[in-house]
VMD Tcl script that draws the C-alpha trace (Angstrom):
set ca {
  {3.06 12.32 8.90}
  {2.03 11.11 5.39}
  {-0.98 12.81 4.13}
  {-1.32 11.18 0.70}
  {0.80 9.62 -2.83}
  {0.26 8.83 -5.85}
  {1.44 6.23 -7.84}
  {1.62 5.65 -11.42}
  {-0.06 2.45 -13.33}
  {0.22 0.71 -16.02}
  {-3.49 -0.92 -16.29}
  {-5.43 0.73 -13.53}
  {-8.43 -1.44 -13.29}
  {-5.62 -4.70 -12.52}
  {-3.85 -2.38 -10.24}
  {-7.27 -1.27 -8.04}
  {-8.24 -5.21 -8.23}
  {-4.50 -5.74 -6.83}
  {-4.81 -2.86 -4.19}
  {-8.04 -3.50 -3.02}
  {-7.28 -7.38 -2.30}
  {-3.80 -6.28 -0.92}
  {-4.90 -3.93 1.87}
  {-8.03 -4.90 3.19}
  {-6.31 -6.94 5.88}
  {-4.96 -3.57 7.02}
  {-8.63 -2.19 7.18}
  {-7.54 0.09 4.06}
  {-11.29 -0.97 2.42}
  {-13.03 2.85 1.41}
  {-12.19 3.51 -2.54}
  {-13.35 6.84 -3.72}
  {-12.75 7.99 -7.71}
  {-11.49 11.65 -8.20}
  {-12.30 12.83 -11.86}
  {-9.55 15.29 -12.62}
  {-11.71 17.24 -14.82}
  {-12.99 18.38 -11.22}
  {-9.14 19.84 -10.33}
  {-6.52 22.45 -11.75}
  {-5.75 21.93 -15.71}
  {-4.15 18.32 -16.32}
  {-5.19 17.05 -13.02}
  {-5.07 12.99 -13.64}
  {-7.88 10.86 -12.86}
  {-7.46 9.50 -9.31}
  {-8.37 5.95 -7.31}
  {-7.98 6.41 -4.02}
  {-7.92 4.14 -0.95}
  {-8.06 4.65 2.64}
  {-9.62 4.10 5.56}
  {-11.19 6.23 9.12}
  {-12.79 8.88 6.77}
  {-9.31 9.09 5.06}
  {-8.39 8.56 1.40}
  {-4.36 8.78 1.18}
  {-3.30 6.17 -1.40}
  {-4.26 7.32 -4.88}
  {-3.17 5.58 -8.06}
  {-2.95 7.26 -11.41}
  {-2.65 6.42 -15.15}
  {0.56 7.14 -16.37}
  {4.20 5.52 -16.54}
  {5.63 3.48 -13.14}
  {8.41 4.33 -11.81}
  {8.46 0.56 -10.41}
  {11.61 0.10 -7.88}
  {12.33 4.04 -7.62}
  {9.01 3.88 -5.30}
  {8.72 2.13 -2.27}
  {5.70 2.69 -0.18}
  {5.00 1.06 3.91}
  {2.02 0.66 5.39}
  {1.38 0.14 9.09}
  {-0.03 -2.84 9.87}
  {-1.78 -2.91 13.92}
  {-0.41 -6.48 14.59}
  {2.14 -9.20 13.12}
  {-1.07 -11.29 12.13}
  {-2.17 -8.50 10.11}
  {1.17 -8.00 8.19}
  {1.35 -12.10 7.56}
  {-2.33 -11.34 6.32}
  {-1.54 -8.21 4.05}
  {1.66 -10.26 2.70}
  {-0.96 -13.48 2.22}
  {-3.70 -11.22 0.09}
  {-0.99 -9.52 -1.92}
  {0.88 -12.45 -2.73}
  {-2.98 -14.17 -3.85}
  {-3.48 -10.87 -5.86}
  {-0.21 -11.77 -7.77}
  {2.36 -10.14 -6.36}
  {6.01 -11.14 -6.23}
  {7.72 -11.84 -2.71}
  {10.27 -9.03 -1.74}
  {10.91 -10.25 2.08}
  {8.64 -12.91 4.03}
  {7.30 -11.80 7.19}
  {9.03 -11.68 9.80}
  {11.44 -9.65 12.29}
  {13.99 -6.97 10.75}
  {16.99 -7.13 13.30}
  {18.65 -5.09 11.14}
  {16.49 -2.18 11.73}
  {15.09 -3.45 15.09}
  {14.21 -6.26 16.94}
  {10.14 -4.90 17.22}
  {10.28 -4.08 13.66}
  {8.06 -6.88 11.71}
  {7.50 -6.56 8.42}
  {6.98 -8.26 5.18}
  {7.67 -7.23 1.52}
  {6.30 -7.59 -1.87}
  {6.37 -6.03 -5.40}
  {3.47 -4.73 -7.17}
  {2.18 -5.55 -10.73}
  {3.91 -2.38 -11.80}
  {7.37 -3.31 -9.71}
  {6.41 -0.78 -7.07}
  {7.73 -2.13 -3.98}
  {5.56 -2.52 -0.61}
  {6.09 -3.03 3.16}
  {3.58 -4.22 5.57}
  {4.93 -3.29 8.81}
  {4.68 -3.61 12.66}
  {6.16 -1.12 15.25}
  {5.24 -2.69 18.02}
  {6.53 0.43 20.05}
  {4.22 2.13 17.89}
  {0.79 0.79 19.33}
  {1.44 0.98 23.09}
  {-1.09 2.58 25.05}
  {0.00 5.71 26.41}
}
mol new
graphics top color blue
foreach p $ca { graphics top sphere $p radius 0.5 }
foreach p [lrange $ca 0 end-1] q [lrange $ca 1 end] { graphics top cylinder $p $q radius 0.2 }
display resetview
C-alpha cells in the first residue's frame, strides 16, 4: 500500500489550483501545508492532499521530473473516473487516454489518463474487482 509521494513543481500555487480541481471528484478535498522548517535540515515545504483523515499526495518546489513520474489514483466508480478526467482536463490538463476500458490490462480495468501542468502523468482508475463487498 502507498502511504504518501511527492512530486516536484514548477509554480506551486498553479499546480495546487490544478490538483485541487483535479481530484475532488475522487473525494481527495482536505489540503494541509507542511512548513519544512518544522522537519530534519532541508526538509521542502509541502502541499498535501488527501482525504479520510489522510494526507498522501504532497507536492514540492523544485524541478519535475514530468514523464519519469506517473502517479494512479483509485477512483470508487467509472462515473467518478469520467468526472476526475472532466475536472482535470477543465484545470488544463492535456489528454493522455480517454476513459474508458483497458483490455489490455483487463477487461474491469477503467481508467482514464491525463498529463499535468508539469508533464507528470496521471491515471484515474476503476478496479471494479477492487470494490466488491466481501
Amino acid at each position: 500500500m502507498l502511504d504518501h509521494i511527492f512530486l516536484a513543481v514548477n509554480d506551486t500555487d498553479r499546480s495546487i489550483a490544478f490538483y485541487t480541481q483535479a481530484l475532488a471528484p475522487l473525494g481527495i478535498t482536505v489540503r494541509l501545508d507542511y512548513d519544512g522548517k518544522d522537519g530534519p535540515p532541508g526538509h521542502p515545504d509541502l502541499k498535501g492532499f488527501g482525504a479520510h483523515g489522510r494526507i498522501f499526495f504532497w507536492l514540492r518546489t523544485g524541478q519535475p521530473g514530468g514523464s519519469a513520474t506517473h502517479v494512479g489514483f483509485v477512483a470508487n466508480s467509472e462515473s467518478q473516473v469520467d468526472a476526475a478526467y472532466a475536472a482535470a482536463m477543465a484545470a488544463g490538463a492535456t489528454d493522455h487516454g480517454a476513459p474508458g476500458a483497458r483490455l489490455y490490462y483487463d477487461p474491469r480495468y477503467y481508467a482514464a489518463g491525463v498529463i499535468d501542468p508539469d508533464g507528470h502523468t496521471l491515471e484515474f482508475v476503476y478496479k471494479s474487482w477492487q470494490h466488491t463487498p466481501s
